[in-house]
MITOR-728529 format. One line per field, with one value per residue (C-alpha): residue number from 1; residue in one letter; z, y, x negated. Coordinates in steps of 0.2 Angstrom, whole numbers, plus 5000, padded with zeros to 4 digits. Each point is the difference from the previous one (the first is absolute). Layout:
% residues N
pos: c(NUM; ...) .
code: c(A; ...) .
zz: c(Z; ...) .
yy: c(Y; ...) .
xx: c(X; ...) .
//
This chain:
% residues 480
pos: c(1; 2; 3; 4; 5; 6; 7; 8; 9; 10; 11; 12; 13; 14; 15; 16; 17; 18; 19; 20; 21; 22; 23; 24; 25; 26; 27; 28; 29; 30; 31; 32; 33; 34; 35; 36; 37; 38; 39; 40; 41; 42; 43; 44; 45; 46; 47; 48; 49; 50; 51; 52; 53; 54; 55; 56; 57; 58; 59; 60; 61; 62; 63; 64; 65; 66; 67; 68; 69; 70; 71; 72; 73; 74; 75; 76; 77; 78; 79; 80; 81; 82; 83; 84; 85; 86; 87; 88; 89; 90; 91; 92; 93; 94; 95; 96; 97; 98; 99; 100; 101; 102; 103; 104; 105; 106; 107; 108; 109; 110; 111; 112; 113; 114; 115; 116; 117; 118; 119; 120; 121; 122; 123; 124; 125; 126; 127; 128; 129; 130; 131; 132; 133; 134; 135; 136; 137; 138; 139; 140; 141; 142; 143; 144; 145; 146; 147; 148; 149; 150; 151; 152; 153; 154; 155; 156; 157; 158; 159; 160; 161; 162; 163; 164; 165; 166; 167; 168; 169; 170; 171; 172; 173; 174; 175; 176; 177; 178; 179; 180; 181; 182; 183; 184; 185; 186; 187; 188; 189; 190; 191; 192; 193; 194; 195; 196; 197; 198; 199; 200; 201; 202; 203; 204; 205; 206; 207; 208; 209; 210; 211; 212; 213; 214; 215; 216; 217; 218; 219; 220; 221; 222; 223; 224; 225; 226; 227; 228; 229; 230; 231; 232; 233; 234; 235; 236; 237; 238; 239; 240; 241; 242; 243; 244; 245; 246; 247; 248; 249; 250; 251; 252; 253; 254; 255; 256; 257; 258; 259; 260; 261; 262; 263; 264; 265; 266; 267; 268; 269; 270; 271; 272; 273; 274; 275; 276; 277; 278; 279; 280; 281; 282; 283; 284; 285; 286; 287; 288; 289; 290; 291; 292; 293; 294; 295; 296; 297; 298; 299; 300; 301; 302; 303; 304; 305; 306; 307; 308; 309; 310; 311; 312; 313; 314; 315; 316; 317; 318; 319; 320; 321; 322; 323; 324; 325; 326; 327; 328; 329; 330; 331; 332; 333; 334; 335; 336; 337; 338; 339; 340; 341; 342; 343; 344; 345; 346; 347; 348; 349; 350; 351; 352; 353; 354; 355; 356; 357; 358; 359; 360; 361; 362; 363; 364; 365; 366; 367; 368; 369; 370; 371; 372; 373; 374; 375; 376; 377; 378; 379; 380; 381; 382; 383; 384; 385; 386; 387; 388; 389; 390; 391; 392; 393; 394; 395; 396; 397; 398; 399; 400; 401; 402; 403; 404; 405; 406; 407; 408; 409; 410; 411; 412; 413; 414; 415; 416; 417; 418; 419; 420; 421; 422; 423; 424; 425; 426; 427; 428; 429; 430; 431; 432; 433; 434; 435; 436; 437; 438; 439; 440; 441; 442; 443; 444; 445; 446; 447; 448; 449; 450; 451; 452; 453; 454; 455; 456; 457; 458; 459; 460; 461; 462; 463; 464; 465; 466; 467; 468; 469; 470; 471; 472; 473; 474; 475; 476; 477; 478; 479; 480) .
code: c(X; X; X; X; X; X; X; X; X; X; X; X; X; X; X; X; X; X; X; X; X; X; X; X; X; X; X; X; X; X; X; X; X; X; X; X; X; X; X; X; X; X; X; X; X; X; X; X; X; X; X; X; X; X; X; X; X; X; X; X; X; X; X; X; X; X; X; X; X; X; X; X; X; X; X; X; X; X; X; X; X; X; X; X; X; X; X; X; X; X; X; X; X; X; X; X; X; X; X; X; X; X; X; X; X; X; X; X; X; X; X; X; X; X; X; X; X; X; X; X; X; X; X; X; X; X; X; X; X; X; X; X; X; X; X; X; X; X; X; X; X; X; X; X; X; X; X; X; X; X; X; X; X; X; X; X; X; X; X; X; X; X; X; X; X; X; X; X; X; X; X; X; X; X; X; X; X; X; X; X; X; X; X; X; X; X; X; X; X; X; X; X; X; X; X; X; X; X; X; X; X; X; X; X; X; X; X; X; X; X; X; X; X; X; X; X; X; X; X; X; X; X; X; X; X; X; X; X; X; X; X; X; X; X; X; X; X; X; X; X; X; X; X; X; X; X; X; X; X; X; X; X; X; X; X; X; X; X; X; X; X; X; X; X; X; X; X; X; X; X; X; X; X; X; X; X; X; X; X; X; X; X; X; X; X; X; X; X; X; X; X; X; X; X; X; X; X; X; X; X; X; X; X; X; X; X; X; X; X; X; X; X; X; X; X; X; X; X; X; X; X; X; X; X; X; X; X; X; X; X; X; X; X; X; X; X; X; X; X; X; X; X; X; X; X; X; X; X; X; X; X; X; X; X; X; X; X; X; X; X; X; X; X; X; X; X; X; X; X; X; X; X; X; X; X; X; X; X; X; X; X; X; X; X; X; X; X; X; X; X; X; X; X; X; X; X; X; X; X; X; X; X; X; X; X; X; X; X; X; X; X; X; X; X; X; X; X; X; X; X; X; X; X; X; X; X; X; X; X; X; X; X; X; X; X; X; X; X; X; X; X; X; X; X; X; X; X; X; X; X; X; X; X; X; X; X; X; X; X; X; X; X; X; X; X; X; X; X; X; X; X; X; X; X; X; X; X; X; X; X) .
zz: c(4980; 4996; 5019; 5001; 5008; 5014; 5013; 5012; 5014; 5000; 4994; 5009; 4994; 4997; 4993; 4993; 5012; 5006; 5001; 5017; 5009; 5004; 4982; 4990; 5013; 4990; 4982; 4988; 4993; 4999; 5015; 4997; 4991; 4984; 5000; 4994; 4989; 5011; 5013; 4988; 4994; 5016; 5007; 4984; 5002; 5015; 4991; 5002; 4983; 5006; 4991; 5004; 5001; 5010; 4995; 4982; 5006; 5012; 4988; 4990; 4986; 5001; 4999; 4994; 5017; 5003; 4982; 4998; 5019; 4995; 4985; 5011; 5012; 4984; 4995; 4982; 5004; 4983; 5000; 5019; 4995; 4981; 5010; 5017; 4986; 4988; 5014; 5008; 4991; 5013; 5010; 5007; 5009; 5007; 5007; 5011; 5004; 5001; 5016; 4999; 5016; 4996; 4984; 4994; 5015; 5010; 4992; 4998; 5004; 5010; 5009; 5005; 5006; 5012; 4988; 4997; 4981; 4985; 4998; 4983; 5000; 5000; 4989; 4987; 5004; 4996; 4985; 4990; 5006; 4995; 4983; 5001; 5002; 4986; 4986; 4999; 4999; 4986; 4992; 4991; 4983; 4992; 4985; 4992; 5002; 5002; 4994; 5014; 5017; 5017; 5013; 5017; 5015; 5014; 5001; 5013; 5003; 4992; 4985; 4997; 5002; 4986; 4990; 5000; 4995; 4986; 4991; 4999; 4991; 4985; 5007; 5003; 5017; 5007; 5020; 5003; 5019; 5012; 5008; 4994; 4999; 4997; 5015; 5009; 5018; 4996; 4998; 5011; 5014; 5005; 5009; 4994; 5013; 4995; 4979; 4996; 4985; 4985; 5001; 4996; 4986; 4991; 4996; 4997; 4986; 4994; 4995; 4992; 4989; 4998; 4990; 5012; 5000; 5017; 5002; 5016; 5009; 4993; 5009; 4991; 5002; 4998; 4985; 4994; 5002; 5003; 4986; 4990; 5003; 4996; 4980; 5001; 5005; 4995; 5019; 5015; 5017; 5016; 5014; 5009; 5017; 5017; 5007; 5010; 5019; 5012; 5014; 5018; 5004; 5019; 5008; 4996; 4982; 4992; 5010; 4988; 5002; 4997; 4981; 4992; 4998; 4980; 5001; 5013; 4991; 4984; 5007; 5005; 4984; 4990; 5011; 4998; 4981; 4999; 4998; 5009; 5012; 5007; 5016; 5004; 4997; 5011; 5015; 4999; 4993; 5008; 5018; 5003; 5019; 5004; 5009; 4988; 5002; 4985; 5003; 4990; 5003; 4981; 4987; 4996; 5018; 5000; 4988; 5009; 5015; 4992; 4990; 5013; 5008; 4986; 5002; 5018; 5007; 5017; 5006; 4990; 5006; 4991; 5008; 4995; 5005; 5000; 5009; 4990; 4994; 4993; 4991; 4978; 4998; 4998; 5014; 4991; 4998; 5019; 5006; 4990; 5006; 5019; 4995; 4993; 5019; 4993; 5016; 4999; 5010; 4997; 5003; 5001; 4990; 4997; 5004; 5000; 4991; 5014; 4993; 5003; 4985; 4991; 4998; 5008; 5019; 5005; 4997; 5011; 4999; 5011; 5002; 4993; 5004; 4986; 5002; 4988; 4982; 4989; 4982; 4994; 5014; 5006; 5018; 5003; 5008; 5016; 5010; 5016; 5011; 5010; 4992; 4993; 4997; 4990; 4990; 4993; 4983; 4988; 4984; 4996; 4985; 4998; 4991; 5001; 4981; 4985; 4990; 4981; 4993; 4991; 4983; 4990; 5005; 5002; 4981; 4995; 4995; 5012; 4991; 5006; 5013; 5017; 5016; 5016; 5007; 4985; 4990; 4982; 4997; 4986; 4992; 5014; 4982; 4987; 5012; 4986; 5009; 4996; 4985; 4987; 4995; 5017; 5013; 5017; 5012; 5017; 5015; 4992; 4997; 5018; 5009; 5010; 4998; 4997; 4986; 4993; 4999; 4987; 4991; 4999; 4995; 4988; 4992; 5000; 4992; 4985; 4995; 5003; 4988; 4987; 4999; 4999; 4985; 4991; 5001; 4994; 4986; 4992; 5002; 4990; 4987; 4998; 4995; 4987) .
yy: c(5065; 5013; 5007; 5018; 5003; 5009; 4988; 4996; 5011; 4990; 4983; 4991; 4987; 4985; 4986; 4981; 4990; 4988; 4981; 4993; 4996; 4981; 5000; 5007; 4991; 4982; 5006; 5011; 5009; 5019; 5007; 5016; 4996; 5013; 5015; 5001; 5012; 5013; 4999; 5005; 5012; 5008; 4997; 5008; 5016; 5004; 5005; 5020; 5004; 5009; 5013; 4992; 4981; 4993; 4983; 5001; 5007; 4988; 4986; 4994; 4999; 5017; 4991; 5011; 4995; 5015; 4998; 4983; 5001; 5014; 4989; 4983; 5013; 5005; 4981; 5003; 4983; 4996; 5018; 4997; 4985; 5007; 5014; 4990; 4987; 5013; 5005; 4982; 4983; 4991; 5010; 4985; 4993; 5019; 5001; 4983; 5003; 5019; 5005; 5013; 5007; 5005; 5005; 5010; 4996; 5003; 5019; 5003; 5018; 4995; 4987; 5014; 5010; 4987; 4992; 4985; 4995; 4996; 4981; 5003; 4983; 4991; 5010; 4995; 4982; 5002; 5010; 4988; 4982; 5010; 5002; 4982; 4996; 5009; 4996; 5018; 4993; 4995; 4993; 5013; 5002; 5008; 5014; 4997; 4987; 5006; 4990; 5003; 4985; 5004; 4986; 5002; 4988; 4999; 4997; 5012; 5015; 5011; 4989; 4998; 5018; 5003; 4986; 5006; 5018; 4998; 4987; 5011; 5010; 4983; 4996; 4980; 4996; 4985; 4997; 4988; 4992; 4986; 4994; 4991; 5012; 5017; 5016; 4998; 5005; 5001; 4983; 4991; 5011; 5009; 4989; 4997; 5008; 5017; 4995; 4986; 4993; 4999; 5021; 4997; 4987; 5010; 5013; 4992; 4988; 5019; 5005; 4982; 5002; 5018; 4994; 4999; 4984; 4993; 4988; 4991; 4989; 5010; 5006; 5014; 4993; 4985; 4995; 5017; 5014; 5017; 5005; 4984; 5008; 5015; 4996; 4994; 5015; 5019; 5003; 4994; 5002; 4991; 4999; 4984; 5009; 4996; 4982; 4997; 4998; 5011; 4989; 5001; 4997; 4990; 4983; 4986; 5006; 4985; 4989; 4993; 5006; 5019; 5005; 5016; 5008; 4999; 4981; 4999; 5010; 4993; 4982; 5006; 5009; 4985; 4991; 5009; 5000; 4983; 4993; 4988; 5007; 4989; 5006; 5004; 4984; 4994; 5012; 5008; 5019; 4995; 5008; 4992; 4997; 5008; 5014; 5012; 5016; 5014; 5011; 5018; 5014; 5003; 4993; 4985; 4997; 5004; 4988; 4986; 5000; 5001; 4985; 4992; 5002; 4992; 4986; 4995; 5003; 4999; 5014; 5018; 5014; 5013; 5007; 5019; 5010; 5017; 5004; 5001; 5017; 4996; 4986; 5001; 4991; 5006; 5004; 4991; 4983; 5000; 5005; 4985; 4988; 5005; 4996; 4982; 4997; 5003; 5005; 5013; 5002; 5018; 5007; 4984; 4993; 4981; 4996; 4981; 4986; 4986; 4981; 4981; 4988; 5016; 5006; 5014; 4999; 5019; 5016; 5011; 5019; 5016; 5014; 5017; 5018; 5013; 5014; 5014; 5003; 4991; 5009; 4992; 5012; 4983; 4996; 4989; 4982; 4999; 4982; 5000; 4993; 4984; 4998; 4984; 4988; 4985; 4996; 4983; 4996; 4987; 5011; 5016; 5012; 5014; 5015; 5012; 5007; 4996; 5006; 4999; 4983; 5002; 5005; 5002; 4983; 4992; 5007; 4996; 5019; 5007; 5015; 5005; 5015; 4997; 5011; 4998; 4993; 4988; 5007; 5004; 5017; 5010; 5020; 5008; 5007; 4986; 4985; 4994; 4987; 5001; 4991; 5008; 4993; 4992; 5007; 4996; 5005; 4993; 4996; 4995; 5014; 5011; 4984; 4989; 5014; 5001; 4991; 5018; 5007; 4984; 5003; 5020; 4994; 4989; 5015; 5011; 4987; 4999; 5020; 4996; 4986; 5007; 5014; 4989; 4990; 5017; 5006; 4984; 4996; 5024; 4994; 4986; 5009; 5012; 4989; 4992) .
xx: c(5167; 4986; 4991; 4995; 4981; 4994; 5009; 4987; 5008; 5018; 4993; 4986; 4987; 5002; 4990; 5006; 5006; 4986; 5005; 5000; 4985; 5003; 5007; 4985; 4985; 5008; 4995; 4991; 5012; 4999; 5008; 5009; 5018; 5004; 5006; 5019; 5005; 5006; 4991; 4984; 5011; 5003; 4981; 4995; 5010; 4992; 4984; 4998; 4994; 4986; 4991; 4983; 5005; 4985; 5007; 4994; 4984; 4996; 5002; 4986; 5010; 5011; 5015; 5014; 5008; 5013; 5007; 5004; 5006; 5014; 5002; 5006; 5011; 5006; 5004; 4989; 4989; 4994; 4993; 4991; 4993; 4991; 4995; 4992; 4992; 4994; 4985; 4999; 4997; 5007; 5014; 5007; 4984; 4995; 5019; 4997; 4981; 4995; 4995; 5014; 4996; 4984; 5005; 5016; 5012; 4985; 4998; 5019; 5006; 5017; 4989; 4988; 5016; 5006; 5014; 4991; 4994; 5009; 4997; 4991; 4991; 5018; 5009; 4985; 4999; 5023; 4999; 4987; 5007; 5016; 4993; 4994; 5016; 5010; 4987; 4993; 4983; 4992; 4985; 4988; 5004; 4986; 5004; 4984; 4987; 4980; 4986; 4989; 4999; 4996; 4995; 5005; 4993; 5011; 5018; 5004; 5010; 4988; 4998; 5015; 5003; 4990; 5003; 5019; 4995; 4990; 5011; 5012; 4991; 4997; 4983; 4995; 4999; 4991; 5001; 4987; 5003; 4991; 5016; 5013; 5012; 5002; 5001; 4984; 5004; 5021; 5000; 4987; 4996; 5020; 5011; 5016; 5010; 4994; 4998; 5010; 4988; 5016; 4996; 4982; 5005; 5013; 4990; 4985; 5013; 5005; 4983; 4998; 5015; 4995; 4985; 4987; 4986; 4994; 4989; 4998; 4986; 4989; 4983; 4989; 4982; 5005; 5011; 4996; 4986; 5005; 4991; 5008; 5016; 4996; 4996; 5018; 5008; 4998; 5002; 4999; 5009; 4993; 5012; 4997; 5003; 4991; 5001; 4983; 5005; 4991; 4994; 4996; 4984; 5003; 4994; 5009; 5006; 4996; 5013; 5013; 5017; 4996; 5004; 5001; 5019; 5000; 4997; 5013; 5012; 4997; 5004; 5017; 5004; 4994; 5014; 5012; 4997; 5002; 4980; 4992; 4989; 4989; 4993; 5017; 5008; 4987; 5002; 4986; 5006; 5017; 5003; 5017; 4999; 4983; 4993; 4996; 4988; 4998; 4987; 5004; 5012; 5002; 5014; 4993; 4998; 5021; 5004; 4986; 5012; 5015; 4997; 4993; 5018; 5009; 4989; 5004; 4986; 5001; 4992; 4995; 4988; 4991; 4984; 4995; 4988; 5011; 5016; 5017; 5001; 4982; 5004; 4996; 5015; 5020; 5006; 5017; 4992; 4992; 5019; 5004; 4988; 5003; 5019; 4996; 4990; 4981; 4990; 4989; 4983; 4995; 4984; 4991; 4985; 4993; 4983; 4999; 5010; 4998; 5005; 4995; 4999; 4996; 5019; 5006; 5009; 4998; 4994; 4988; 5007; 4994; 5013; 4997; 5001; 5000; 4987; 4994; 5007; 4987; 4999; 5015; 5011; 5005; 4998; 4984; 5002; 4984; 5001; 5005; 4986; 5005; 5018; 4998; 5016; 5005; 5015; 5002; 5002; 5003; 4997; 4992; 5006; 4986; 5009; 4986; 5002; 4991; 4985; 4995; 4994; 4981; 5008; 4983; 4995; 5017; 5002; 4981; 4999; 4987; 4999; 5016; 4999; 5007; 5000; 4994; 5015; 5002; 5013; 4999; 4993; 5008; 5001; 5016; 5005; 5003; 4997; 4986; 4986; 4984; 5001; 5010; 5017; 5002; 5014; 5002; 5015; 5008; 4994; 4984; 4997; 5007; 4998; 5015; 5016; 5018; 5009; 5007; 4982; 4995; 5015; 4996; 4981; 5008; 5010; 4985; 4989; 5011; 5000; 4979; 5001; 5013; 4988; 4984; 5010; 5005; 4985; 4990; 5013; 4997; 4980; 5003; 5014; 4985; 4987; 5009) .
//
């Protein structure tokens, strides 16, 4: 049965239903249960079709949001799902991972009016596992093969973005990767319970079968040279995104048993992938019945304590320098980690690790007041004077963000331009380097952002590189 829109006054919100606390705490498995049928029906419905829909606006990718909504109210889910996938390459993963309440839900006209969102993010992740489901998605089939390659480094969303696009259009794609699997961050630094890895590895099989090459273990600068490469290929793409840790420079931050949250995260993921993971095994990146402290108020720092949850630790806190409503992170995953029993110490700062035997036992920390904006807007974080207290700890997570690895050195190309944060600097119009051919898009280039602003620089990268290749191959027709 179809379902007419504009239903927001008679029928309220509602979301999936959430597995149960002491349930969910004993595993990684995604926590939301699916949407059935009619009740993403009857949630869609509730969209009002608004003139100016803030939604589509507010999402880097302009997701046709009211349309393929009215279209799953209207039961036509084939026809939602080509349109939601025909401005995003990965639907499925946005619908699980968006921050959607910074993002569309977050901008939604009926929420604005009191009537609380449409649950967009949802009804996205439903219509695409749907479409998984029935066989509606297939591998590329290309029309018409081009004899002309492009190399991409970096098997991330953006990458793979891009990848996708232009083998549609019969180019040759080549993904070059260090890891041993495709996805970049998808696969090694999101816990399962918010991306169960089969979602990443689907895909990732689609674009195989679709024709695309990837080659993994591989390091540009060392098997290859950036410039190497680039005799290989008429074109290049670099989108290895941002991985360097940024530290805290304290006393005592050379005692063992204080590790970066991408090496903690990936030790998990590797294990629940099925590797051996030695300092795992071992105990050491393990926090099963210890006292765990994660220092950052962002997603990574999220998904840090909620891991460290699932591990039994015996003990979770996250120290942040802000108060709640300044935290960078969703407010959906902090809901969801207060939940799960994650204790939070807000407006408090480390200044000494403390340890014997050089591990870790506790962590030094001053509380904090906010004062002045600084030239962000935000609130800045001034000491307390004389507010010293200790918390004890057998681990310590630091989730304080990342920044860009030294590409032009770590790619033996040091005539590549950079800026002075470190990331790549490129034309805002074509997203060419400095050196001509080569393209860079992602986080390496806007630095550590959301996984559906890679895959919209990964879009925008293939138009950039189509017209690069059209325009290389006319020169070429010419001079024959």
């Amino acid at each position: 049965m179809t379902e007419k829109m504009l239903k927001f006054v008679r029928v309220n919100k509602e979301t999936p239903i959430k597995r149960k606390v002491l349930e969910r705490k004993k595993d990684f498995l995604e926590i939301y249960r699916e949407f059935i049928s009619e009740k993403a029906k009857e949630q869609s419905s509730r969209c009002s079709q608004c003139g100016v829909p803030f939604c589509q606006i507010h999402c880097p990718l302009h997701n046709n949001i009211p349309d393929w909504l009215k279209l799953t109210a209207e039961g036509r889910l084939e026809d939602a799902y080509l349109l939601s996938q025909s401005t995003n390459n990965m639907p499925e993963v946005c619908g699980r991972i968006c921050p959607q309440d910074r993002l569309c839900e977050g901008n939604c006209v009926i929420e604005k009016s009191g009537h609380g969102t449409v649950t967009i993010g949802s009804i996205e992740k439903y219509i695409t596992d749907t479409a998984w489901k029935k066989g509606w998605i297939k591998p590329i089939k290309v029309l018409k093969e081009i004899n002309q390659s492009i190399g991409i480094i970096g098997a991330g969303p953006a990458g793979l973005a891009c990848g996708e696009e232009l083998r549609k259009l019969g180019y040759q794609i080549t993904i070059y990767d260090r890891y041993d699997r495709p996805g970049g961050l998808l696969i090694y630094g999101i816990p399962n319970f918010k991306l169960e890895k089969f979602v990443v590895e689907r895909r990732t099989k689609l674009l195989k079968d679709g024709g695309i090459k990837f080659i993994q273990n591989f390091e540009v600068g060392k098997d290859s040279t950036l410039k190497e490469l680039k005799k290989k290929h008429d074109a290049i793409l670099i989108a290895t995104g941002v991985y360097k840790a940024r530290e805290i420079q304290i006393p005592g931050n050379d005692l063992e048993n204080i590790f970066p949250a991408m090496e903690f995260l990936t030790a998990s993921n590797r294990k629940g992938l099925g590797d051996k993971v030695k300092n795992f095994d071992n105990g050491k990146l393990n926090v099963e019945g210890k006292n765990v402290i994660v220092i950052g108020g962002g997603d990574t720092a999220m998904d840090c304590v909620r891991t460290s949850v699932r591990q039994n630790a015996k003990s979770v806190k996250c120290l942040y320098r802000r108060d709640k409503e300044n935290m960078p992170g969703s407010a959906r995953e902090v809901k969801n980690a207060e939940d799960e029993d994650v204790e939070f110490i807000w407006l408090s700062v480390p200044n000494k690790f403390i340890g014997s035997n050089k591990k870790i036992e506790k962590v030094l920390a001053n509380k904090i007041r906010l004062g002045d904006p600084d030239s962000t807007g935000r609130k800045k974080p001034e000491i307390v004077k004389n507010s010293d207290f200790e918390i004890k700890a057998d681990i310590v997570i630091k989730a304080l963000g990342f920044d860009p690895e030294e590409i032009p050195k770590l790619f033996n190309s040091p005539e590549l331009s950079v800026s002075h944060w470190g990331t790549i600097k490129i034309n805002l119009k074509t997203m060419e380097t400095n050196i001509p051919g080569i393209f860079a898009a992602g986080d390496i280039v806007r630095g550590a952002s959301l996984v559906v602003w890679a895959i919209r620089d990964g879009r925008d990268a293939a138009d950039s590189i189509k017209k690069y290749l059209e325009n290389k191959l006319n020169k070429k027709i010419k001079a024959a």
